[in-house]
N, C-alpha and C positions, 0 to 999 in steps of 0.2 A: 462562735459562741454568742447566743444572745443575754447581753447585759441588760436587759432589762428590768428581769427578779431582782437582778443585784442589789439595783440603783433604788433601788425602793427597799429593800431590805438595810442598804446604807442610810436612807437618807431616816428611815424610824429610827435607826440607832442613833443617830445624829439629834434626832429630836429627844431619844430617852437621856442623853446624856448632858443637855442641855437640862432638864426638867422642867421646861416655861410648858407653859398651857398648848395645847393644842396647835399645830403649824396655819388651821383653819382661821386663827383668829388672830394669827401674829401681823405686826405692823411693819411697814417700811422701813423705822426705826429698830425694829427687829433683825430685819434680815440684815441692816447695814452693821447692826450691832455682832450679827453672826457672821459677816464676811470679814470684821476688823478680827474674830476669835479667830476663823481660819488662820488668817494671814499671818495675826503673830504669833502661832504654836507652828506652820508649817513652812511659812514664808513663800505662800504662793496666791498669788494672788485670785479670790474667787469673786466676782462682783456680787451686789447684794439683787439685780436682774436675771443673771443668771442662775443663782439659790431660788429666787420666785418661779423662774423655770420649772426648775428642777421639782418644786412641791405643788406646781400646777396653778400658781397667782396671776401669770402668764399663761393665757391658751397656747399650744401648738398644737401645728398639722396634725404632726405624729408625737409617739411618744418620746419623748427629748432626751437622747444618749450623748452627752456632752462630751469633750476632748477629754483626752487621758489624763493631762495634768488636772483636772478638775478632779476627777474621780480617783487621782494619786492623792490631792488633797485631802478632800473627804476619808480619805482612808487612815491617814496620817494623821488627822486630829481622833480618827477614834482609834489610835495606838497601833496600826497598824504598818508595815512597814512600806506600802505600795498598795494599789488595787490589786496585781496582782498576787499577793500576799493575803488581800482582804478574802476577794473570792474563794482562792484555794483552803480558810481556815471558816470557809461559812458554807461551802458546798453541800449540795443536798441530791438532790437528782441526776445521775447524768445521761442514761440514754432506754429505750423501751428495746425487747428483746421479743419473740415469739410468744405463741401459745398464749396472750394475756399476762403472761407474767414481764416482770420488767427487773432489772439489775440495780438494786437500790446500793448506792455508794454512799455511808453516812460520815461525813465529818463532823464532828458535835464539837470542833473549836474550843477554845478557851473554861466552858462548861464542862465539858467531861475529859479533859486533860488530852484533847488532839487523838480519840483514841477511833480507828479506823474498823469499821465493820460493812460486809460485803456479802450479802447474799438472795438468793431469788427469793422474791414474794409476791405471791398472790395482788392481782392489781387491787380485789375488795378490798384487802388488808392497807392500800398505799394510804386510803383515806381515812383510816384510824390511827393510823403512823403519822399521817400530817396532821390532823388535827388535835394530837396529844403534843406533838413537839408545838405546832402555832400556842395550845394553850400553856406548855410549859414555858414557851418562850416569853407569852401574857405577862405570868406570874411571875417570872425572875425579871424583866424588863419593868413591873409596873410597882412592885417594892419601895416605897421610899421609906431612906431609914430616918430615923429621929435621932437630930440632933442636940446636946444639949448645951444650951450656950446662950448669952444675952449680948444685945448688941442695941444700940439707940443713938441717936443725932439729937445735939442740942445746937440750938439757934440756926433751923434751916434754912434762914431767910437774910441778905442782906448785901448792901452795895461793894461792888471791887470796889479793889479785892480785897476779902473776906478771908479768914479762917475760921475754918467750922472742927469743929469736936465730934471726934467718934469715940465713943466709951462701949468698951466690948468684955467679953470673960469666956474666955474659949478653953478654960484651964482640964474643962472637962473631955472636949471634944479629942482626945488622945492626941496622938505624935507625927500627924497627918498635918503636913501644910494644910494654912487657913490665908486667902487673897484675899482684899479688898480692890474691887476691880471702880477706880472713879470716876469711865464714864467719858474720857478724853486723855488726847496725847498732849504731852507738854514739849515746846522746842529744843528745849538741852537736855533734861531729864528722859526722854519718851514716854511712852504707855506708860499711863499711870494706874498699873497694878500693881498693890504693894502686900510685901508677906507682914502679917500680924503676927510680932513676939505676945507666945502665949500667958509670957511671963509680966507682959505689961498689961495696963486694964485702959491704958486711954491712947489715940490717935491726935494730933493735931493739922489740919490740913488747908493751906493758903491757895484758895482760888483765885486766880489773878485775872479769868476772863470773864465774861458776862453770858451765864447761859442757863437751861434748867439742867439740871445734870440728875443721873438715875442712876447710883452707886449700886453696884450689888456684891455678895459674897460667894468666892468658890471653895468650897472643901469638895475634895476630891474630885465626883465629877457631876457635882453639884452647884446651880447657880440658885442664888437666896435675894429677893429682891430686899432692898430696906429704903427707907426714908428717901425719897427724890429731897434735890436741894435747889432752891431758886438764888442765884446771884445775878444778884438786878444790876442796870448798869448807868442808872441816873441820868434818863436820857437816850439819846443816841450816841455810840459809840462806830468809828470808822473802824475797819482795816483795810489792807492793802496785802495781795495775796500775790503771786508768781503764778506762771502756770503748773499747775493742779500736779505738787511737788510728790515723789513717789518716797513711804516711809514702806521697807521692809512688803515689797511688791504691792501693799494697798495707799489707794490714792485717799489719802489726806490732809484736809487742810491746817496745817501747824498755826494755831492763833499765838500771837505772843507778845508781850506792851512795846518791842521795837516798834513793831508796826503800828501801832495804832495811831484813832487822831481822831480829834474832834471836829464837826464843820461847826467854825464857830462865827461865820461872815455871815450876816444876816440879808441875806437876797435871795429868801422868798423859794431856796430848794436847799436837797440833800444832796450835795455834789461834791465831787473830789477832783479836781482839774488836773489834768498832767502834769503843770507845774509842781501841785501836793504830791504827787507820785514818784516824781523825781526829786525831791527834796527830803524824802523818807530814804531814798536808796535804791528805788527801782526805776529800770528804765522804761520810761513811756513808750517808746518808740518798738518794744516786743509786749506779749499778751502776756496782760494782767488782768486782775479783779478787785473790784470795790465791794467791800461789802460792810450793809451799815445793819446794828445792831441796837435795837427798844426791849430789853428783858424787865418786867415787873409784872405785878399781880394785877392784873387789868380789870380784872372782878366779871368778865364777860364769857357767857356759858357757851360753851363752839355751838352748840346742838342748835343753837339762836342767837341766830347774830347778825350782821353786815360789817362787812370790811372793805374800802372803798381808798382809791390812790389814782395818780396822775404822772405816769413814767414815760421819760424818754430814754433812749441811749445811740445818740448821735454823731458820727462820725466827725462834724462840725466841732461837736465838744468834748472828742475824746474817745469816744464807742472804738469798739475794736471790731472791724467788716467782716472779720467772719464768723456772721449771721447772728450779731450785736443779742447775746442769748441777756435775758432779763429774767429773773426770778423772783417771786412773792413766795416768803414761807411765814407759814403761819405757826405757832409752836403752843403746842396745848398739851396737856397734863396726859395725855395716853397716847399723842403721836404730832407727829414733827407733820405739816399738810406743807405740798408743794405744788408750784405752776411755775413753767418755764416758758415763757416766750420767744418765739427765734423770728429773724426774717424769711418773710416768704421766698421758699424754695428751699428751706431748712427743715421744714416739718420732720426730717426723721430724727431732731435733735430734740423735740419739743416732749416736756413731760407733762406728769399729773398724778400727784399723790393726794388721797384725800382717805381719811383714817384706812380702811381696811382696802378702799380701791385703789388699782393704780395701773396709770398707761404710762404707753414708752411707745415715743413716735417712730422706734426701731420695727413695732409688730402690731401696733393699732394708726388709725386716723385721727391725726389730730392736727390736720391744717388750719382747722380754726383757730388753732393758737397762734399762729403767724401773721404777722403784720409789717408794717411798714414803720418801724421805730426811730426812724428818725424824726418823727413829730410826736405831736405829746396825745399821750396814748388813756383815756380812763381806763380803770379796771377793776370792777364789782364784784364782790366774791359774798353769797348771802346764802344762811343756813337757817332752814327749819322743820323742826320735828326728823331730824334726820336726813335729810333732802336739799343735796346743794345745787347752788344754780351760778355758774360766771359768766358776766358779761363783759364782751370790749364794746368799748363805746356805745354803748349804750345796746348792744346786739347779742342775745344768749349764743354761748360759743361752747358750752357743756352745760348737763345738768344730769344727776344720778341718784337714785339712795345709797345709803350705807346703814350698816348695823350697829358698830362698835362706837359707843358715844365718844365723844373727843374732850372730855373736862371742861375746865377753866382755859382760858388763854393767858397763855405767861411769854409770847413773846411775839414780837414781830421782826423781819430781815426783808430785806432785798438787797439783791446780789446780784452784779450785772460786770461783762465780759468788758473792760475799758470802765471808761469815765462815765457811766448810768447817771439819772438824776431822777428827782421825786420832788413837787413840790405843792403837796398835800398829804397829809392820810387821816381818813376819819373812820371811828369806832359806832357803833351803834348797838344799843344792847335790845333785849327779846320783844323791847315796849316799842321797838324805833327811835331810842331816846340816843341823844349822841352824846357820848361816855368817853371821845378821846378825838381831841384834832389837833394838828399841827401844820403848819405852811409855813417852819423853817423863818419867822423872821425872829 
Protein backbone atom coordinates (compact mmCIF):
# COMPACT_ATOMS: atom_id res chain seq x y z
CA UNK A 1 0.00 0.00 0.00
CA UNK A 2 1.31 3.24 -0.87
CA UNK A 3 1.41 5.78 1.93
CA UNK A 4 1.79 8.54 0.46
CA UNK A 5 -2.06 10.13 0.41
CA UNK A 6 -1.85 9.27 3.94
CA UNK A 7 1.10 11.21 4.84
CA UNK A 8 -0.22 14.24 3.45
CA UNK A 9 -3.58 13.88 4.55
CA UNK A 10 -1.93 13.43 8.24
CA UNK A 11 0.37 15.95 8.06
CA UNK A 12 -2.84 18.87 7.07
CA UNK A 13 -4.51 17.51 10.03
CA UNK A 14 -1.65 17.98 12.03
CA UNK A 15 -1.40 21.39 10.76
CA UNK A 16 -5.38 22.10 11.24
CA UNK A 17 -5.04 21.11 14.81
CA UNK A 18 -2.29 23.09 15.68
CA UNK A 19 -4.12 26.23 13.99
CA UNK A 20 -0.79 28.49 13.46
CA UNK A 21 -0.67 29.97 10.09
CA UNK A 22 0.27 28.29 7.10
CA UNK A 23 3.26 25.18 7.41
CA UNK A 24 4.69 27.65 4.26
CA UNK A 25 5.64 30.19 6.53
CA UNK A 26 6.46 28.39 9.69
CA UNK A 27 10.05 28.81 11.45
CA UNK A 28 12.60 26.55 12.76
CA UNK A 29 11.50 27.56 16.10
CA UNK A 30 8.35 26.20 14.81
CA UNK A 31 8.93 23.03 14.02
CA UNK A 32 11.13 22.45 17.18
CA UNK A 33 8.35 23.96 18.99
CA UNK A 34 6.13 20.94 17.18
CA UNK A 35 8.45 18.17 17.74
CA UNK A 36 8.74 19.11 21.66
CA UNK A 37 4.26 18.83 21.28
CA UNK A 38 4.88 15.43 19.67
CA UNK A 39 7.19 14.10 22.11
CA UNK A 40 5.31 15.10 25.18
CA UNK A 41 1.62 13.82 24.14
CA UNK A 42 3.38 10.62 22.51
CA UNK A 43 6.73 10.10 23.99
CA UNK A 44 8.35 9.51 20.82
CA UNK A 45 10.62 11.10 19.68
CA UNK A 46 10.16 13.11 16.09
CA UNK A 47 13.11 15.57 15.25
CA UNK A 48 12.17 19.05 14.26
CA UNK A 49 14.50 18.02 10.48
CA UNK A 50 12.62 15.38 10.07
CA UNK A 51 8.93 17.32 10.48
CA UNK A 52 10.71 19.89 7.70
CA UNK A 53 10.99 16.68 5.67
CA UNK A 54 7.98 15.79 5.97
CA UNK A 55 6.24 19.39 4.79
CA UNK A 56 8.84 19.75 2.10
CA UNK A 57 11.48 22.62 4.05
CA UNK A 58 13.86 19.99 3.08
CA UNK A 59 14.13 18.95 -0.74
CA UNK A 60 14.13 15.15 -1.22
CA UNK A 61 14.76 12.80 -4.13
CA UNK A 62 11.55 11.22 -3.77
CA UNK A 63 8.57 11.80 -1.90
CA UNK A 64 9.74 11.09 1.78
CA UNK A 65 7.75 8.07 3.61
CA UNK A 66 9.47 8.06 6.95
CA UNK A 67 9.78 5.11 9.52
CA UNK A 68 6.65 3.86 11.16
CA UNK A 69 7.37 5.16 14.54
CA UNK A 70 7.18 8.51 13.02
CA UNK A 71 3.96 7.95 11.31
CA UNK A 72 2.71 5.98 14.82
CA UNK A 73 3.52 9.45 16.23
CA UNK A 74 1.78 11.62 14.06
CA UNK A 75 -1.09 9.51 14.52
CA UNK A 76 -1.16 9.55 18.11
CA UNK A 77 -1.07 13.16 18.65
CA UNK A 78 -4.01 13.58 16.45
CA UNK A 79 -5.95 10.79 18.79
CA UNK A 80 -5.38 8.08 17.03
CA UNK A 81 -4.30 4.89 18.20
CA UNK A 82 -1.38 3.90 15.57
CA UNK A 83 -0.99 4.55 11.83
CA UNK A 84 -2.47 1.83 11.30
CA UNK A 85 -5.56 2.83 13.09
CA UNK A 86 -5.15 6.27 11.39
CA UNK A 87 -5.36 4.89 7.88
CA UNK A 88 -7.98 2.38 8.31
CA UNK A 89 -10.54 5.40 9.94
CA UNK A 90 -9.48 7.83 7.05
CA UNK A 91 -9.73 5.47 3.93
CA UNK A 92 -11.12 6.44 0.82
CA UNK A 93 -10.19 4.68 -2.30
CA UNK A 94 -9.15 1.17 -2.60
CA UNK A 95 -8.72 -0.52 -5.81
CA UNK A 96 -10.29 0.04 -9.85
CA UNK A 97 -12.49 -2.70 -11.23
CA UNK A 98 -13.50 -3.19 -15.02
CA UNK A 99 -15.71 -1.46 -17.45
CA UNK A 100 -14.63 2.27 -15.92
CA UNK A 101 -16.28 1.80 -13.08
CA UNK A 102 -14.35 1.26 -9.82
CA UNK A 103 -15.32 -0.11 -6.23
CA UNK A 104 -15.50 2.92 -4.07
CA UNK A 105 -15.02 1.73 -0.18
CA UNK A 106 -15.99 5.00 1.86
CA UNK A 107 -14.93 5.24 5.47
CA UNK A 108 -16.09 8.83 6.69
CA UNK A 109 -14.22 8.22 10.10
CA UNK A 110 -15.00 10.19 13.12
CA UNK A 111 -17.39 12.55 10.81
CA UNK A 112 -20.16 10.28 10.09
CA UNK A 113 -19.93 7.93 13.05
CA UNK A 114 -17.31 4.96 11.19
CA UNK A 115 -20.22 4.34 9.06
CA UNK A 116 -19.19 1.81 6.03
CA UNK A 117 -20.67 2.20 2.37
CA UNK A 118 -19.71 0.14 -0.58
CA UNK A 119 -20.77 0.36 -3.95
CA UNK A 120 -20.10 0.57 -7.86
CA UNK A 121 -19.86 4.00 -9.58
CA UNK A 122 -19.42 5.44 -12.45
CA UNK A 123 -15.69 6.63 -12.71
CA UNK A 124 -17.59 10.51 -13.90
CA UNK A 125 -19.22 10.38 -10.85
CA UNK A 126 -15.56 9.63 -8.54
CA UNK A 127 -14.79 13.30 -9.36
CA UNK A 128 -17.82 14.92 -7.82
CA UNK A 129 -17.61 12.42 -5.03
CA UNK A 130 -14.14 13.77 -4.34
CA UNK A 131 -14.42 17.02 -4.78
CA UNK A 132 -17.68 17.47 -2.32
CA UNK A 133 -15.93 15.32 0.25
CA UNK A 134 -12.14 17.71 -0.39
CA UNK A 135 -14.65 20.64 -0.09
CA UNK A 136 -16.64 19.24 2.87
CA UNK A 137 -13.47 18.26 4.44
CA UNK A 138 -12.32 22.44 3.65
CA UNK A 139 -15.28 23.54 5.57
CA UNK A 140 -15.23 21.28 8.67
CA UNK A 141 -11.33 21.48 8.92
CA UNK A 142 -11.16 25.31 8.32
CA UNK A 143 -14.02 26.48 11.15
CA UNK A 144 -12.54 28.21 13.87
CA UNK A 145 -14.57 28.57 16.69
CA UNK A 146 -14.73 31.68 19.00
CA UNK A 147 -13.52 31.75 22.05
CA UNK A 148 -14.63 33.90 24.84
CA UNK A 149 -12.08 34.69 27.34
CA UNK A 150 -9.48 37.56 28.33
CA UNK A 151 -6.10 37.05 28.96
CA UNK A 152 -3.05 39.62 29.22
CA UNK A 153 0.66 39.87 30.69
CA UNK A 154 1.82 42.57 32.85
CA UNK A 155 5.55 43.58 33.08
CA UNK A 156 6.92 41.52 29.99
CA UNK A 157 10.11 42.66 30.48
CA UNK A 158 12.79 42.21 33.10
CA UNK A 159 16.25 40.70 34.68
CA UNK A 160 16.36 36.90 36.30
CA UNK A 161 14.83 35.91 37.60
CA UNK A 162 11.64 37.65 37.26
CA UNK A 163 8.06 36.79 37.83
CA UNK A 164 5.58 37.78 35.53
CA UNK A 165 1.67 37.96 35.95
CA UNK A 166 -0.69 36.43 33.77
CA UNK A 167 -4.22 37.75 34.44
CA UNK A 168 -6.79 35.60 32.45
CA UNK A 169 -11.00 34.88 32.81
CA UNK A 170 -11.89 31.71 31.12
CA UNK A 171 -14.98 31.45 33.29
CA UNK A 172 -16.83 31.50 29.99
CA UNK A 173 -15.05 29.26 27.97
CA UNK A 174 -17.08 26.05 29.42
CA UNK A 175 -15.70 22.87 31.19
CA UNK A 176 -12.90 22.18 28.67
CA UNK A 177 -9.34 22.08 30.05
CA UNK A 178 -7.53 25.63 29.32
CA UNK A 179 -3.11 25.12 29.27
CA UNK A 180 -0.85 27.69 29.53
CA UNK A 181 1.95 26.34 27.54
CA UNK A 182 5.47 28.61 28.82
CA UNK A 183 7.64 27.93 26.25
CA UNK A 184 10.31 25.74 28.20
CA UNK A 185 11.22 22.80 30.45
CA UNK A 186 12.14 23.37 33.93
CA UNK A 187 14.78 20.74 35.71
CA UNK A 188 12.60 19.33 38.61
CA UNK A 189 9.29 20.66 37.69
CA UNK A 190 9.41 19.57 33.70
CA UNK A 191 7.25 21.02 30.84
CA UNK A 192 5.98 23.86 31.83
CA UNK A 193 2.44 23.52 30.84
CA UNK A 194 0.17 24.55 33.30
CA UNK A 195 -3.74 23.82 33.60
CA UNK A 196 -5.61 27.34 34.37
CA UNK A 197 -8.19 27.03 37.44
CA UNK A 198 -11.22 28.65 35.81
CA UNK A 199 -12.09 29.69 39.08
CA UNK A 200 -9.08 32.01 39.55
CA UNK A 201 -8.40 35.24 37.41
CA UNK A 202 -4.59 35.62 37.97
CA UNK A 203 -1.31 33.35 37.36
CA UNK A 204 2.05 34.17 38.86
CA UNK A 205 5.06 32.86 37.12
CA UNK A 206 9.05 32.93 38.26
CA UNK A 207 11.45 32.75 35.29
CA UNK A 208 14.57 31.92 36.57
CA UNK A 209 16.45 31.62 33.08
CA UNK A 210 17.33 34.37 30.61
CA UNK A 211 15.55 33.91 27.34
CA UNK A 212 12.80 35.44 25.00
CA UNK A 213 10.06 33.17 25.73
CA UNK A 214 6.54 32.87 23.55
CA UNK A 215 3.82 31.58 25.82
CA UNK A 216 0.77 30.28 24.18
CA UNK A 217 -2.72 28.87 25.15
CA UNK A 218 -4.30 25.36 24.42
CA UNK A 219 -8.07 24.81 24.74
CA UNK A 220 -8.86 21.90 23.22
CA UNK A 221 -7.11 21.67 20.03
CA UNK A 222 -6.45 24.87 19.79
CA UNK A 223 -3.09 26.98 20.15
CA UNK A 224 -3.62 31.00 20.96
CA UNK A 225 -0.42 32.92 20.63
CA UNK A 226 -0.25 35.70 23.54
CA UNK A 227 2.36 38.19 24.75
CA UNK A 228 6.20 36.94 23.98
CA UNK A 229 8.20 37.86 27.31
CA UNK A 230 11.77 39.02 27.30
CA UNK A 231 13.98 38.03 30.43
CA UNK A 232 17.09 39.73 30.10
CA UNK A 233 19.99 38.45 31.74
CA UNK A 234 22.21 41.60 32.67
CA UNK A 235 25.03 40.68 30.76
CA UNK A 236 26.41 37.43 29.88
CA UNK A 237 25.37 34.54 31.68
CA UNK A 238 27.30 30.79 31.45
CA UNK A 239 25.93 27.38 31.51
CA UNK A 240 27.39 24.27 31.56
CA UNK A 241 25.48 21.39 29.81
CA UNK A 242 26.16 17.32 29.62
CA UNK A 243 25.72 15.57 26.66
CA UNK A 244 22.45 16.56 24.94
CA UNK A 245 20.46 14.81 28.05
CA UNK A 246 17.22 12.98 26.67
CA UNK A 247 13.64 14.30 28.48
CA UNK A 248 10.75 11.95 27.67
CA UNK A 249 12.55 10.83 24.00
CA UNK A 250 13.14 14.65 22.91
CA UNK A 251 16.50 15.95 23.19
CA UNK A 252 16.71 18.94 25.45
CA UNK A 253 18.49 21.11 26.97
CA UNK A 254 17.44 21.51 30.93
CA UNK A 255 18.84 25.21 31.76
CA UNK A 256 18.83 25.38 35.58
CA UNK A 257 20.83 28.13 38.27
CA UNK A 258 22.94 24.70 39.40
CA UNK A 259 24.68 25.26 36.57
CA UNK A 260 25.16 28.35 35.84
CA UNK A 261 28.13 30.92 36.16
CA UNK A 262 29.39 33.97 35.27
CA UNK A 263 32.97 34.72 33.55
CA UNK A 264 33.88 37.12 35.70
CA UNK A 265 38.06 37.13 35.05
CA UNK A 266 38.88 39.89 32.94
CA UNK A 267 41.25 38.54 30.20
CA UNK A 268 39.95 39.78 27.23
CA UNK A 269 37.39 36.51 26.22
CA UNK A 270 34.22 34.53 27.14
CA UNK A 271 35.67 31.37 28.32
CA UNK A 272 34.89 28.62 30.68
CA UNK A 273 38.08 26.42 31.50
CA UNK A 274 37.81 22.90 32.43
CA UNK A 275 38.88 23.67 35.67
CA UNK A 276 35.19 25.90 35.89
CA UNK A 277 33.63 22.73 34.42
CA UNK A 278 34.83 20.54 37.03
CA UNK A 279 34.21 22.63 39.93
CA UNK A 280 30.45 23.01 38.96
CA UNK A 281 30.22 19.15 38.87
CA UNK A 282 30.81 18.07 35.53
CA UNK A 283 33.38 16.10 34.35
CA UNK A 284 35.83 17.61 31.81
CA UNK A 285 37.43 14.73 30.79
CA UNK A 286 33.59 13.43 28.75
CA UNK A 287 31.52 15.75 26.28
CA UNK A 288 30.18 18.69 27.48
CA UNK A 289 28.89 22.17 26.37
CA UNK A 290 29.55 25.89 27.14
CA UNK A 291 26.94 27.94 26.44
CA UNK A 292 26.93 31.74 27.01
CA UNK A 293 23.99 33.76 27.10
CA UNK A 294 23.33 38.25 26.29
CA UNK A 295 19.23 38.23 26.35
CA UNK A 296 18.06 42.15 26.14
CA UNK A 297 16.47 44.64 23.88
CA UNK A 298 19.28 45.61 21.68
CA UNK A 299 16.95 48.07 19.72
CA UNK A 300 18.60 46.38 16.29
CA UNK A 301 16.21 45.68 13.34
CA UNK A 302 17.56 41.81 11.92
CA UNK A 303 16.36 42.93 8.44
CA UNK A 304 19.62 45.53 8.87
CA UNK A 305 22.16 44.81 10.75
CA UNK A 306 25.89 43.36 11.11
CA UNK A 307 26.78 41.05 13.68
CA UNK A 308 30.47 40.34 13.93
CA UNK A 309 32.70 37.89 16.67
CA UNK A 310 36.17 36.25 16.90
CA UNK A 311 35.76 32.47 18.07
CA UNK A 312 37.97 29.60 18.82
CA UNK A 313 37.45 26.21 20.39
CA UNK A 314 40.78 24.57 20.86
CA UNK A 315 41.66 21.42 21.93
CA UNK A 316 44.78 23.24 23.66
CA UNK A 317 41.96 25.02 25.87
CA UNK A 318 39.41 22.57 26.37
CA UNK A 319 37.38 21.97 22.77
CA UNK A 320 36.21 18.68 22.60
CA UNK A 321 37.80 16.73 19.04
CA UNK A 322 34.94 15.68 17.80
CA UNK A 323 34.70 18.24 15.20
CA UNK A 324 34.98 21.04 17.98
CA UNK A 325 31.00 22.14 16.69
CA UNK A 326 30.68 26.20 17.44
CA UNK A 327 27.46 27.88 17.19
CA UNK A 328 26.27 31.61 16.65
CA UNK A 329 22.60 32.16 17.40
CA UNK A 330 21.01 35.02 16.83
CA UNK A 331 17.42 35.38 18.54
CA UNK A 332 15.00 37.88 17.31
CA UNK A 333 11.35 38.54 17.70
CA UNK A 334 9.90 35.85 14.98
CA UNK A 335 12.82 33.34 14.95
CA UNK A 336 15.71 31.96 16.76
CA UNK A 337 18.66 32.27 13.38
CA UNK A 338 21.49 29.71 13.72
CA UNK A 339 25.22 28.73 12.20
CA UNK A 340 27.16 25.95 13.26
CA UNK A 341 30.48 25.50 12.66
CA UNK A 342 32.37 22.12 12.64
CA UNK A 343 35.90 20.97 11.74
CA UNK A 344 36.69 20.19 8.30
CA UNK A 345 35.74 16.77 7.38
CA UNK A 346 32.48 17.35 9.63
CA UNK A 347 30.55 19.23 7.21
CA UNK A 348 27.61 16.66 7.54
CA UNK A 349 27.24 18.18 11.02
CA UNK A 350 27.36 21.70 9.99
CA UNK A 351 23.86 23.79 10.02
CA UNK A 352 22.09 27.09 9.01
CA UNK A 353 18.98 28.42 10.08
CA UNK A 354 18.13 31.84 8.94
CA UNK A 355 14.27 32.95 9.46
CA UNK A 356 12.29 30.86 6.89
CA UNK A 357 15.54 29.07 5.41
CA UNK A 358 17.39 26.33 6.46
CA UNK A 359 20.20 23.66 5.80
CA UNK A 360 21.44 20.70 7.34
CA UNK A 361 24.81 19.39 6.25
CA UNK A 362 23.00 15.93 6.51
CA UNK A 363 21.18 16.81 2.75
CA UNK A 364 22.76 20.23 1.51
CA UNK A 365 26.64 21.46 1.03
CA UNK A 366 27.84 23.40 3.48
CA UNK A 367 31.65 22.75 3.57
CA UNK A 368 32.15 26.36 3.79
CA UNK A 369 31.25 26.13 7.20
CA UNK A 370 34.09 24.18 8.19
CA UNK A 371 37.42 25.26 9.35
CA UNK A 372 40.04 24.74 11.26
CA UNK A 373 39.10 25.93 14.93
CA UNK A 374 41.64 25.69 16.72
CA UNK A 375 42.72 29.32 15.81
CA UNK A 376 40.86 32.25 16.17
CA UNK A 377 38.39 32.32 13.59
CA UNK A 378 36.30 36.00 12.50
CA UNK A 379 32.79 35.58 11.76
CA UNK A 380 30.54 38.22 9.96
CA UNK A 381 26.97 37.73 9.68
CA UNK A 382 25.15 41.11 7.82
CA UNK A 383 21.62 41.66 6.69
CA UNK A 384 19.96 43.83 4.30
CA UNK A 385 16.70 44.53 2.92
CA UNK A 386 16.19 40.91 3.51
CA UNK A 387 19.33 39.47 2.06
CA UNK A 388 21.99 37.77 4.16
CA UNK A 389 25.53 37.31 3.52
CA UNK A 390 28.32 35.38 6.23
CA UNK A 391 31.74 35.60 6.12
CA UNK A 392 34.70 33.64 7.75
CA UNK A 393 37.65 35.58 7.65
CA UNK A 394 36.99 37.78 5.79
CA UNK A 395 35.75 35.14 2.81
CA UNK A 396 31.72 35.05 1.81
CA UNK A 397 30.94 31.33 2.87
CA UNK A 398 26.85 31.83 2.22
CA UNK A 399 24.47 34.32 1.24
CA UNK A 400 20.64 34.02 0.35
CA UNK A 401 17.30 35.90 0.58
CA UNK A 402 14.47 35.33 2.86
CA UNK A 403 10.85 36.53 3.18
CA UNK A 404 9.70 36.46 6.65
CA UNK A 405 11.16 39.72 8.38
CA UNK A 406 12.95 38.62 11.70
CA UNK A 407 12.10 41.68 14.28
CA UNK A 408 14.05 43.16 16.76
CA UNK A 409 16.99 41.41 18.15
CA UNK A 410 16.65 40.34 21.74
CA UNK A 411 19.31 38.06 22.01
CA UNK A 412 22.63 36.57 21.32
CA UNK A 413 24.40 32.78 22.27
CA UNK A 414 27.32 30.86 21.40
CA UNK A 415 27.49 27.58 22.20
CA UNK A 416 30.46 25.34 21.62
CA UNK A 417 31.17 21.42 22.16
CA UNK A 418 34.11 21.83 25.18
CA UNK A 419 35.70 24.82 26.50
CA UNK A 420 34.68 27.40 23.09
CA UNK A 421 35.93 30.96 23.59
CA UNK A 422 34.91 34.55 22.10
CA UNK A 423 36.84 37.45 22.62
CA UNK A 424 34.93 40.14 20.83
CA UNK A 425 31.36 40.82 19.53
CA UNK A 426 30.29 43.91 17.95
CA UNK A 427 26.61 45.03 17.02
CA UNK A 428 26.07 47.49 14.34
CA UNK A 429 22.78 48.88 13.41
CA UNK A 430 21.06 49.89 9.71
CA UNK A 431 23.42 53.22 9.66
CA UNK A 432 26.74 50.97 10.27
CA UNK A 433 26.66 52.60 13.52
CA UNK A 434 28.03 50.34 16.25
CA UNK A 435 25.28 49.92 18.89
CA UNK A 436 27.13 47.03 21.05
CA UNK A 437 30.84 45.77 21.67
CA UNK A 438 32.32 43.77 24.24
CA UNK A 439 36.00 42.22 24.58
CA UNK A 440 35.22 40.68 27.89
CA UNK A 441 37.60 42.91 29.94
Amino acid sequence: MDDTLYIKICLKLVEEKLGWKGHESWTDQDYRRLSDMISEKTEIQISHNTLKRLYGKFKYKDSYNPQTATKDALSIFLDFANWSDFIEKNRILEKPIQNKKVLVKLKFGRFFGYIGVAKKIPVKWLWVIGFSVMVITFLLFSRRPTFKYEFSTSQTEGVFPFTVSFNYDISKMGSDSVFLNLDYYHPVWGYQKLKLDPNRKNLNHCFQTPNYYKPYLIYRKNTIPTTPILIKSNGWVGYIHPDIPRIKGAQLFVYGIDNMFRDTIPDGRLYAPPSLVQSLGFDSKKTYYTDFFNFDDFGVDGDNFCYETRIKNSILDGGISNCFDSYISLVFENSTNDIRFVEKGCSRWSQLHFSEISKSGEFDDLNALTTDLGYWRIIRIKTKDKQVTVFLDGNLVFECSYKKPLGKLKGLRLYFKGSGESDYIKLYDQDNKLVYFDDFN
